[in-house]
C-alpha distance (Angstrom), angle and dihedral (degrees) to the residues before:
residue distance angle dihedral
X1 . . .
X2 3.59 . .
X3 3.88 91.4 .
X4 3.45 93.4 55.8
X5 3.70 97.9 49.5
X6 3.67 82.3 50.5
X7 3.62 93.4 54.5
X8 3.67 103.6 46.8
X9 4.03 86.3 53.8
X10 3.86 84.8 63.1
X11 3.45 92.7 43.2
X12 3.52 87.4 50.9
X13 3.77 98.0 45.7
X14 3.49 93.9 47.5
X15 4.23 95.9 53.3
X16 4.37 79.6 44.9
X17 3.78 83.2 58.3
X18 3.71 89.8 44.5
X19 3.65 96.4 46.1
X20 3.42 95.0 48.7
X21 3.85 90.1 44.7
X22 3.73 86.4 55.9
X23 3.79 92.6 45.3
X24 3.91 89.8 57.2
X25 3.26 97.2 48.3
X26 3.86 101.4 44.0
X27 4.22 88.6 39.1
X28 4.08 81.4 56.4
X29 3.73 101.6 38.7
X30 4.41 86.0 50.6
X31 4.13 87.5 55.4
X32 3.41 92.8 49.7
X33 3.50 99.0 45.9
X34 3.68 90.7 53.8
X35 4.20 102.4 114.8
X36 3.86 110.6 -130.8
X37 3.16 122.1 -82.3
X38 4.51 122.3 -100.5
X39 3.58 139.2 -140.4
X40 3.78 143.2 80.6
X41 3.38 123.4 -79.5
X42 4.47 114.3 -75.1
X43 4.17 82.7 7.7
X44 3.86 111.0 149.0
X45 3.85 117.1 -166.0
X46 4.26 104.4 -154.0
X47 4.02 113.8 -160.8
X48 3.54 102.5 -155.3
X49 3.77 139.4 133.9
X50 3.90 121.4 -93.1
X51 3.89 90.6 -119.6
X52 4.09 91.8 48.5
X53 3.65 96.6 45.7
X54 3.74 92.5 46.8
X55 4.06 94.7 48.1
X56 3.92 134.3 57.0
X57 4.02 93.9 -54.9
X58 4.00 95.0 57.2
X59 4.10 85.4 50.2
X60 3.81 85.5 53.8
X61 3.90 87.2 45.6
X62 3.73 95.0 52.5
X63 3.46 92.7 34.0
X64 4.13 89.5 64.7
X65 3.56 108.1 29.1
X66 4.16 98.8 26.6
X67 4.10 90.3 47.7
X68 3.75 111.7 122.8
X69 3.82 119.6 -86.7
X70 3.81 109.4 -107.3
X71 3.85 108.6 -108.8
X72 3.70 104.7 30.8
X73 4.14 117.1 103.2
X74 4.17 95.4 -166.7
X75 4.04 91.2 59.6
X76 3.80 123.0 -119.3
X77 4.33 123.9 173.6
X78 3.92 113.3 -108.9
X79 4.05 79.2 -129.9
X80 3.76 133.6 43.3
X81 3.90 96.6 -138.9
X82 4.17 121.6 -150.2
X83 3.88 115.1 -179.7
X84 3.39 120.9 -154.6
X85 4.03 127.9 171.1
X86 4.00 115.6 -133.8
X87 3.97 100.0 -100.3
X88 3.99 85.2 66.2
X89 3.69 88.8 48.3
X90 3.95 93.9 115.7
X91 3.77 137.5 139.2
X92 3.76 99.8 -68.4
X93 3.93 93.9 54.1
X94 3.68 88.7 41.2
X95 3.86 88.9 66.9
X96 4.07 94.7 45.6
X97 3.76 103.1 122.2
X98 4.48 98.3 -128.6
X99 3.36 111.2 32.1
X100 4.50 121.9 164.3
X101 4.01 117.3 -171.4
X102 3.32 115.3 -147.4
X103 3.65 113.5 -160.4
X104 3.88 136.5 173.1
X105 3.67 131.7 -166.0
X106 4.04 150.1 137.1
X107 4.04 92.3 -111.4
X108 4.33 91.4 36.9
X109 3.47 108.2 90.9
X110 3.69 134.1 -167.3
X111 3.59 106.7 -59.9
X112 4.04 152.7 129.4
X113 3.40 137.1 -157.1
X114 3.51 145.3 -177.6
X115 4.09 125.1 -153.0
X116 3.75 123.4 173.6
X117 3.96 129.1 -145.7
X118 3.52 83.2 -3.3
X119 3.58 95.3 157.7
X120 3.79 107.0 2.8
X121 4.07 132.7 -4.3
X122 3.14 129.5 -59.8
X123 3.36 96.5 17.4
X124 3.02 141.3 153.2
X125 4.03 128.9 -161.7
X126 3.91 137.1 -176.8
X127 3.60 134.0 -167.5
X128 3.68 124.4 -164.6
X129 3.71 129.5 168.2
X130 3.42 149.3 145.2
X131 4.12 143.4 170.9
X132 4.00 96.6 -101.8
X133 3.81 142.7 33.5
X134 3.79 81.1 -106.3
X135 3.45 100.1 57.0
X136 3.77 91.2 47.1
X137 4.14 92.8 56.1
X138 4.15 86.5 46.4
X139 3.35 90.9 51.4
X140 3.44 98.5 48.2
X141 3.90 89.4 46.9
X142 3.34 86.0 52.0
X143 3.98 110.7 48.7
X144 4.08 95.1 21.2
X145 3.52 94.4 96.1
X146 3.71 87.9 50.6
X147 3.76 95.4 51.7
X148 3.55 84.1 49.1
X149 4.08 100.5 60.0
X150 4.03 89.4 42.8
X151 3.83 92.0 55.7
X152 3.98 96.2 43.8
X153 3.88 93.9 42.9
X154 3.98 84.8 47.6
X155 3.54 100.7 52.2
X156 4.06 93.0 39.2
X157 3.97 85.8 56.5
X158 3.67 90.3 47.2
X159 4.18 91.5 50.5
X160 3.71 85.0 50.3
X161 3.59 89.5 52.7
X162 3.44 91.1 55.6
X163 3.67 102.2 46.2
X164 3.72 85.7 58.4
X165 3.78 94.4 55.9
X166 3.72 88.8 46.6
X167 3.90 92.1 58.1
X168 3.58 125.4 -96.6
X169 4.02 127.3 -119.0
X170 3.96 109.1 -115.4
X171 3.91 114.0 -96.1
X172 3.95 100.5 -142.0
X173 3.26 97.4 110.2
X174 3.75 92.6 45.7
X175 3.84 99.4 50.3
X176 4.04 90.2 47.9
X177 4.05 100.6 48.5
X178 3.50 97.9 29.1
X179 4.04 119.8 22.6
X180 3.78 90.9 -121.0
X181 3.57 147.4 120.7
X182 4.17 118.3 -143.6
X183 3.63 123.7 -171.4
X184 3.86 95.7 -150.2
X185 3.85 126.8 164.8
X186 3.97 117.6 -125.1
X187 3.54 89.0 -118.3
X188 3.47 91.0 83.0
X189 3.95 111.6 88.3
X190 4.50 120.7 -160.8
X191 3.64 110.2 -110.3
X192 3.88 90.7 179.6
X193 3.92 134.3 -3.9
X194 3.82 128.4 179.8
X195 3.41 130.8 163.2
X196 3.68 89.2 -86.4
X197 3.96 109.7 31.6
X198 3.33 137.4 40.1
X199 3.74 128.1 -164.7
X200 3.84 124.3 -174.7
X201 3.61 131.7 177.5
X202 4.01 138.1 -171.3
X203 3.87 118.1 -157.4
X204 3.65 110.3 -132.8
X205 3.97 129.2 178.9
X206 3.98 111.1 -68.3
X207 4.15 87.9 1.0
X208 3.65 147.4 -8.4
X209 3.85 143.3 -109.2
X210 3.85 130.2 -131.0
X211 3.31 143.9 -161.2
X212 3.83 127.4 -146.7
X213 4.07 130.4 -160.4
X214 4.00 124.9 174.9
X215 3.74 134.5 129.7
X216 3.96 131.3 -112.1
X217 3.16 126.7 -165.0
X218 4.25 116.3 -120.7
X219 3.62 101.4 -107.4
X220 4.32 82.6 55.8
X221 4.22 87.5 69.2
X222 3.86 108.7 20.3
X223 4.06 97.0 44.0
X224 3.75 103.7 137.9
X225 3.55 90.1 -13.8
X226 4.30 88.0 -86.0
X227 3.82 91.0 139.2
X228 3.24 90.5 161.3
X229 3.65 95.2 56.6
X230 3.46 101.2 33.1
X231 3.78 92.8 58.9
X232 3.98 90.2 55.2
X233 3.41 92.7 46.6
X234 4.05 91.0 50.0
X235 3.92 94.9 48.9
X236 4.10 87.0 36.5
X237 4.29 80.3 59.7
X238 3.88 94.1 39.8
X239 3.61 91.0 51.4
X240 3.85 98.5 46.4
X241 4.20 85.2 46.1
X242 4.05 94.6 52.2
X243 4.12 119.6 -12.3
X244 3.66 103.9 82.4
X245 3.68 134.0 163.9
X246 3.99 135.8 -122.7
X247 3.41 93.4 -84.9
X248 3.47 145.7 44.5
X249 4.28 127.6 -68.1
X250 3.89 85.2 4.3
X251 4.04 118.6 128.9
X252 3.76 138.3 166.2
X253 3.90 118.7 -103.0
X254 3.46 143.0 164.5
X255 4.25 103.5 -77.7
X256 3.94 103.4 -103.3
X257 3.94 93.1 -148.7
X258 3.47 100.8 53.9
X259 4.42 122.5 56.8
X260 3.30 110.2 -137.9
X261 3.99 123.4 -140.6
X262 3.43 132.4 -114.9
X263 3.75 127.8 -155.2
X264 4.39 122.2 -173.7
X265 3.82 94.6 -139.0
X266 3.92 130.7 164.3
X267 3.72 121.9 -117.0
X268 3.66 105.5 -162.6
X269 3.69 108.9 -57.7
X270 3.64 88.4 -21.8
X271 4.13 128.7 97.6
X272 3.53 109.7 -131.4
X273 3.96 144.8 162.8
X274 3.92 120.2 -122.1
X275 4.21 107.3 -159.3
X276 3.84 109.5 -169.8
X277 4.04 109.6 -172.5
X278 4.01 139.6 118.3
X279 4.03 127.2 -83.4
X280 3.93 127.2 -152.2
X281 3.15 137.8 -179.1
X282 3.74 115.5 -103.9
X283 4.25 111.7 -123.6
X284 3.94 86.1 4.3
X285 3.50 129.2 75.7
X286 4.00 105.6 -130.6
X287 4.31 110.3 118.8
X288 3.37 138.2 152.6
X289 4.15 141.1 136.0
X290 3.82 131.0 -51.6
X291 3.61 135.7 177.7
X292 3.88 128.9 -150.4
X293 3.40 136.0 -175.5
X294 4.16 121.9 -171.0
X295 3.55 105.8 -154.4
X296 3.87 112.8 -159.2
X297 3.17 111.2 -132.9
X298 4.21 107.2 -161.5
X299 3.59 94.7 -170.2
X300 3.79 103.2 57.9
X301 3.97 95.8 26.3
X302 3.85 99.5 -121.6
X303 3.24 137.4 84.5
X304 3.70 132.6 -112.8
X305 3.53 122.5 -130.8
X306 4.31 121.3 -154.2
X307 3.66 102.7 176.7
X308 3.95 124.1 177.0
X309 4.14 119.5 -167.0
X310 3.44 122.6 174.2
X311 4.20 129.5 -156.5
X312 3.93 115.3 -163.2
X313 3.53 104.4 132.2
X314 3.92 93.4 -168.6
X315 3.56 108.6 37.0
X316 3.73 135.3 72.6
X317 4.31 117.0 -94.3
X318 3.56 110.0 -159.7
X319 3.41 99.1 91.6
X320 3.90 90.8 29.2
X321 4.07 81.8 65.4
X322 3.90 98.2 35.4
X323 3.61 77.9 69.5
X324 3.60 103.4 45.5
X325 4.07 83.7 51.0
X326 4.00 82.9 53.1
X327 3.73 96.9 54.5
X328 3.79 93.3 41.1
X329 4.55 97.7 49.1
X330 3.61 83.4 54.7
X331 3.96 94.6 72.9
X332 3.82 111.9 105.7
X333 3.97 118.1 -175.8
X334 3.97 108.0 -126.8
């Protein structure tokens, strides 16, 4: 009696083994099978019905993930929205990269929830529901911000992804003048490098984009505590020293008319400041968006400064500066 006991627990650990062998395996072989992913870059698809999207909840929809990105002065939505209802929920939107349900009904209450490569990879889905129009614009007040940060840290990791593929510039430079490690494409060409600044620049159709590295000392940013102020002034100095225009006597600075905005952010283990706002060129007429972060950087007592600005007079920049943000949260100190 005892021997058989004994054997069936063998038998039984080795079809475990087996099972869990199989399990592996089939878990494995499902991920990989999963077809990539679709969509253009900061492209939402919303499953919602017609009379939803078309009442109060699709105004609180569009009024969170359509809002104008922070920085731009000709307006463009964080999020390119598509609505779909359910019945046209078939293969094709399945593999859409962002995509919310919004659902309603007497047994749903209020609720959110977040899946990812649900359906293909990356992915990212989000449910939120709830019995009542009201629930459904809580909700959404609620988890929007949420949805938000997923999206923009997916698509950032995705750009980086990309610039990676595409080749990246070699960091030597970099690592020896400033303690830092830059994941930047080789499309990106040096317009000027000292010791202490480097300015880089890809040429892009109707315009280009650049990037800008240099070191300030503390006092430069945290004078008085006027961050705001001392920022403009200290890109207002950096553009009179290097960015200059076409023509003579003309320089970039910070655009007069238009306040720019400044977030306290961390960058890695680092405290830093993130200032969105608009550049021109002074006795010229070329503008458009930048975005700086001033990374403080304890150990040497300075801060360093990654700024992206982009010119392209005729084209649309959110996604010009979603990759400019790409490039620049890839620097690691080293």
């Amino acid at each position: 009696m005892t021997l058989y006991i004994k054997r069936i627990t063998k038998v039984q650990q080795r079809v475990a083994v087996a099972l869990l062998i199989c399990c592996t395996f089939f878990s494995c072989k499902d991920d990989s099978l999963k077809r990539p992913s679709e969509g253009q870059v900061n492209e939402v698809n919303i499953i919602i019905s017609d009379v939803l999207w078309n009442g109060s909840v699709g105004d609180s929809l569009r009024k969170k993930f359509a809002s104008p990105v922070e920085g731009l002065v000709q307006e463009e939505p964080i999020f390119t929205l598509n609505q779909y209802h359910e019945q046209t929920f078939d293969v094709d939107i399945k593999r859409g990269r962002n995509v919310i349900f919004v659902e309603k009904g007497a047994g749903k209450s209020l609720d959110y929830q977040y899946k990812k490569d649900a359906y293909s990879k990356p992915q990212n889905i989000f449910y939120i529901t709830g019995k009542n129009t009201a629930e459904l614009q809580k909700a959404i007040q609620m988890y929007s911000d949420d949805v938000i940060r997923t999206i923009h840290q997916s698509e950032m990791a995705i750009c980086q992804k990309q610039n990676i593929e595409t080749g990246l510039r070699d960091s030597t430079y970099i690592k020896n003048n400033f303690g830092l490690s830059l994941k930047i494409p080789v499309t990106y060409r040096t317009a000027i490098k000292t010791q202490n600044f480097l300015w880089l620049k890809k040429e892009i159709q109707g315009g280009n984009t650049s990037l800008l590295l240099y070191r300030v000392p503390v006092e430069t940013v945290e004078k008085n505590r006027d961050l705001v102020n001392n920022i403009v002034h200290m890109r207002d100095s950096v553009g009179g020293l290097y960015i200059h225009g076409r023509i003579a006597d003309t320089y970039m600075i910070t655009e007069q008319s238009y306040a720019p905005s400044l977030f306290m952010t961390g960058f890695k283990d680092h405290h830093a400041l993130e200032t969105r706002g608009n550049w021109e060129m002074k006795n010229d007429f070329m503008n458009g968006p930048f975005i700086n972060f001033c990374i403080r950087d304890t150990k040497n007592n300075c801060y360093l400064v990654i700024e992206g600005f982009i010119y392209s007079p005729s084209s649309p920049k959110r996604d010009l500066l979603l990759e400019l943000e790409a490039i620049i949260r890839s620097a690691k100190f080293i």
